[in-house]
Residue, then its C-alpha position, 0 to 999 in steps of 0.5 A: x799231865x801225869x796219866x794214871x798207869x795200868x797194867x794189862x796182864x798177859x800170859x801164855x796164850x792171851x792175845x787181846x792184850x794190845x787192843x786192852x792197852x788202846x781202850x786204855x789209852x784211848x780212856x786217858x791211862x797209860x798202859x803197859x803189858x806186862x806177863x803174869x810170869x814177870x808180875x809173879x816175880x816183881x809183884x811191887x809193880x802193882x805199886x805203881x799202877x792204879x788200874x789192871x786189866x787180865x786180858x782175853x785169850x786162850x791162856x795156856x791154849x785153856x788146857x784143863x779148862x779155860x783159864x785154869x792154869x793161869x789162874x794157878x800161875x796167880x794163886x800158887x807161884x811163889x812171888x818174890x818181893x818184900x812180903x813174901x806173899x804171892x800174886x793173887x795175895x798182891x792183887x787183894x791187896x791192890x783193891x784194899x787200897x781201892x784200886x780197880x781190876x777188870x778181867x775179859x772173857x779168859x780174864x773173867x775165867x781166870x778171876x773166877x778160878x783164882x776166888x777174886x770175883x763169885x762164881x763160874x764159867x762153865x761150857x756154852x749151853x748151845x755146847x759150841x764155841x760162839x763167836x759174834x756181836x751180842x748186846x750188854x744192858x747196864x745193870x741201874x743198881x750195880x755198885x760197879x766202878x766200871x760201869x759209872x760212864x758205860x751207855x746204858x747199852x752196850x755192844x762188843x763180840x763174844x768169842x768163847x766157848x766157856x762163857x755160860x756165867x753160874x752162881x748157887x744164888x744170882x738172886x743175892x748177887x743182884x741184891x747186893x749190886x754186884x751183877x754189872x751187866x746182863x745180855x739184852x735180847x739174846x743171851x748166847x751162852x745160857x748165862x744164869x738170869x742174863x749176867x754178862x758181868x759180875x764185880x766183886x762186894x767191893x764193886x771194884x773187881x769186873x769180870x765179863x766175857x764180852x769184849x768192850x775193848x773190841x768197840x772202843x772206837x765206832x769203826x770197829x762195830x760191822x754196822x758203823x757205816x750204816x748205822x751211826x748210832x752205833x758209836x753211842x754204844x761203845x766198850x770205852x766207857x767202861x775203860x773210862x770209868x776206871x780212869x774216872x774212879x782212880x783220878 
C-alpha cells in the first residue's frame, strides 16, 4: 500500500522534528525531514509530497524574534528550480493544489511572519516562558482540515515563551471558520478570545503553538497511569485527519 508522503521542515534550532515524523507515521504517512535550506534549493520536492509539517523549536536560537529568520529563509532565499520563485511562493502553491501544512509553536511562528496564515504571535502575557499541559477544545464551525478526526478535546504541552495569538479582528476569524481551536479552562499566554489554533481561508493551513505531536500516544500524557481516559484526548487525530484529507 502506497502511504501519502510528507515532509517535516526542520531548520536551525527546531528540534521537534522527530516527534512530528512519528505523529506522521503513526497517522498512516510516511515522513521524511528535510532542512528548509535544502527545500529552499530543490523546491520540486514539495511535488512529491502531499503533506508538510514546520516543526517547533527554537529556530535560529529565535534571535530577532521567534521565528523570524526562519521565516525570512522562507520569503527571501533565492529557490533554485523550474520557475524560478522562491519558497514561500512553492509552499502557496503546494495548498492551491489542495495540499495541507500545519506549523507547530516555532512553525506557527514562522507561518505568521512568512504571510501564510492571519495574524501574530507576540510575548506571553504572564511575561515569561510556559512550559506545561494545557487543554485545546475543537472549534464545531471551523472549516479546518486538520481538525475533521481531532477529540472534541485535546491535550498536549505548551513550550514557548512567544505564543500570545493576536488578530485586529478574532470576531471575523471566527465567522469565517478559520479559528481551529481554542484553549479549554485555562489560556496560558493571553491568546485573543481563547485561539490556540488558526488555519488559513483555505482551511488547509493549521498553525498553533501547542504540541499535538507530544500526545500522539497515551503513555506520553503525565496521568496515563492514573487516568486512562486520557488516550481519548490524544494529538494523533489532527495528524490523522491530514492523511484522511490527502487519500
Amino acid at each position: 500500500m502506497n502511504l501519502p508522503k510528507a515532509l517535516v521542515l526542520a531548520g536551525p534550532g527546531t528540534n521537534r522534528d522527530p516527534d512530528a515524523a512519528l505523529a506522521l507515521r503513526l497517522a498512516g504517512a510516511d515522513p521524511s525531514i528535510v532542512l528548509v535550506d535544502e527545500l529552499t534549493q530543490h523546491p520540486g520536492r514539495l511535488d512529491d509530497v502531499e503533506i508538510v509539517v514546520m516543526a517547533g523549536g527554537f529556530s535560529y536560537g529565535d534571535a530577532l524574534g521567534a521565528g523570524r529568520m526562519l521565516a525570512l529563509d522562507i520569503t527571501h532565499s533565492s529557490a533554485a528550480g523550474r520557475d524560478g520563485g522562491r519558497l514561500g511562493e512553492a509552499l502557496r502553491q503546494f495548498v492551491d493544489r489542495g495540499r495541507p501544512i500545519i506549523g507547530i509553536c516555532n512553525g506557527f511562528q514562522v507561518l505568521t511572519r512568512a504571510g501564510l496564515l492571519p495574524g501574530s504571535l507576540g510575548h506571553n502575557g504572564g511575561g515569561h516562558f510556559d512550559c506545561r499541559w494545557v487543554e485545546l477544545a475543537k472549534e464545531r464551525n471551523t472549516q479546518c482540515v486538520w481538525t475533521v478526526l481531532a477529540p472534541e478535546l485535546i491535550h498536549c504541552p505548551i513550550a514557548h515563551g512567544e505564543g500570545r495569538y493576536v488578530h485586529p479582528d478574532p470576531a471575523a476569524l471566527s465567522e469565517a471558520g478559520q479559528v481551529a481551536l481554542r484553549y479549554s479552562g485555562c489560556n496560558p499566554n493571553g491568546s485573543v478570545d481563547d485561539i490556540a489554533g488558526v488555519c488559513d481561508t483555505t482551511g488547509l493551513v493549521l498553525g498553533l503553538m501547542p504540541h499535538p505531536e507530544n500526545h500522539s500516544v497515551p503513555r506520553q500524557h503525565p496521568r496515563h497511569r492514573h487516568h486512562p481516559d486520557t488516550a481519548t484526548t490524544l494529538g494523533l487525530g489532527l495528524f490523522t485527519s491530514a492523511v484522511l484529507h490527502v487519500k
